[in-house]
C-alpha positions as CSV (number, residue, x, y, z in Angstrom):
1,X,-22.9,-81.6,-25.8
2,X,-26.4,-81.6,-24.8
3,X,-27.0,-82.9,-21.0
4,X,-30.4,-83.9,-20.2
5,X,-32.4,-83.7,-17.0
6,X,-35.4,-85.4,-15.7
7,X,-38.5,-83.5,-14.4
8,X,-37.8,-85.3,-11.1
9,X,-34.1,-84.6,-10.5
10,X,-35.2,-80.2,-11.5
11,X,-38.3,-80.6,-8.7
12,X,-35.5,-82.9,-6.3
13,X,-33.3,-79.8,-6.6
14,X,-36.2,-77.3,-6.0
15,X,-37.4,-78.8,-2.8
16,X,-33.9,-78.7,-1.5
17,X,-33.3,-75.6,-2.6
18,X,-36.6,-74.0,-0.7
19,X,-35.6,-75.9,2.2
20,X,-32.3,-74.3,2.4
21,X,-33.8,-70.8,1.8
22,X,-36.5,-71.5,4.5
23,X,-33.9,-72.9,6.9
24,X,-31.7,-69.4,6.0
25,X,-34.9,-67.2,6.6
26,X,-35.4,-69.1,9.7
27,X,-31.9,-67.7,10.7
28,X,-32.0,-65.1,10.6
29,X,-35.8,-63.7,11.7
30,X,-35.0,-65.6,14.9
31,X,-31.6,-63.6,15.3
32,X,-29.7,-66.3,15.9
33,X,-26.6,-64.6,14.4
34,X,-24.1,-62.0,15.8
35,X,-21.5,-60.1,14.0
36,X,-17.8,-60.5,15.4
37,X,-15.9,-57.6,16.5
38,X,-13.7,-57.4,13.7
39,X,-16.4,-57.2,10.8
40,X,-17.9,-54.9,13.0
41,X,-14.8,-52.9,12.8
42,X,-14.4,-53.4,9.0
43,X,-17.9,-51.8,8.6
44,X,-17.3,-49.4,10.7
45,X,-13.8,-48.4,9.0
46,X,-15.7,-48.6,5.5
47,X,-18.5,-46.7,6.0
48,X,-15.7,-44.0,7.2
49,X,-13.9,-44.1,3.6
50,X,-14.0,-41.4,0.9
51,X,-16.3,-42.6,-1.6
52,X,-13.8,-40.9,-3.9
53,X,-11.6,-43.2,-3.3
54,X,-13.7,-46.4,-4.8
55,X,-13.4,-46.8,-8.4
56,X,-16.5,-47.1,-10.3
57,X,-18.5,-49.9,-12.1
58,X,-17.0,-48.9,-15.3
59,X,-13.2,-48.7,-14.0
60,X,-13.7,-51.8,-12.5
61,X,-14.7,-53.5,-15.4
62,X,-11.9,-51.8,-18.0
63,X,-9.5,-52.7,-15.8
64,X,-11.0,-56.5,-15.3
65,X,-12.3,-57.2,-18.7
């Protein structure tokens, strides 16, 4: 089945689309953002792991696929 889409409902979904990105951008270059204690802690705590221990793009995807 074949949907069709106006010019005007694509460029509708553009503006609102680089409005959201601009409003995002916005966000975060005025740092209006703070991490919370506890993803603090889970970055910390993974940036502490073996990298041994993570499986790979290709044992992911056997596994998964």
């Amino acid at each position: 089945m074949s949907e069709s889409v106006s010019l005007k409902a694509i460029r509708d979904d553009l503006k609102a689309l680089k409005r959201d990105v601009k409003e995002i951008k916005d966000y975060i270059e005025e740092g209006r953002f703070e991490l919370t204690g506890e993803v603090k802690k889970q970055i910390e705590d993974s940036r502490k792991r073996d990298r041994g221990e993570l499986l790979s793009q290709e044992e992911i995807e056997r596994k998964f696929l």
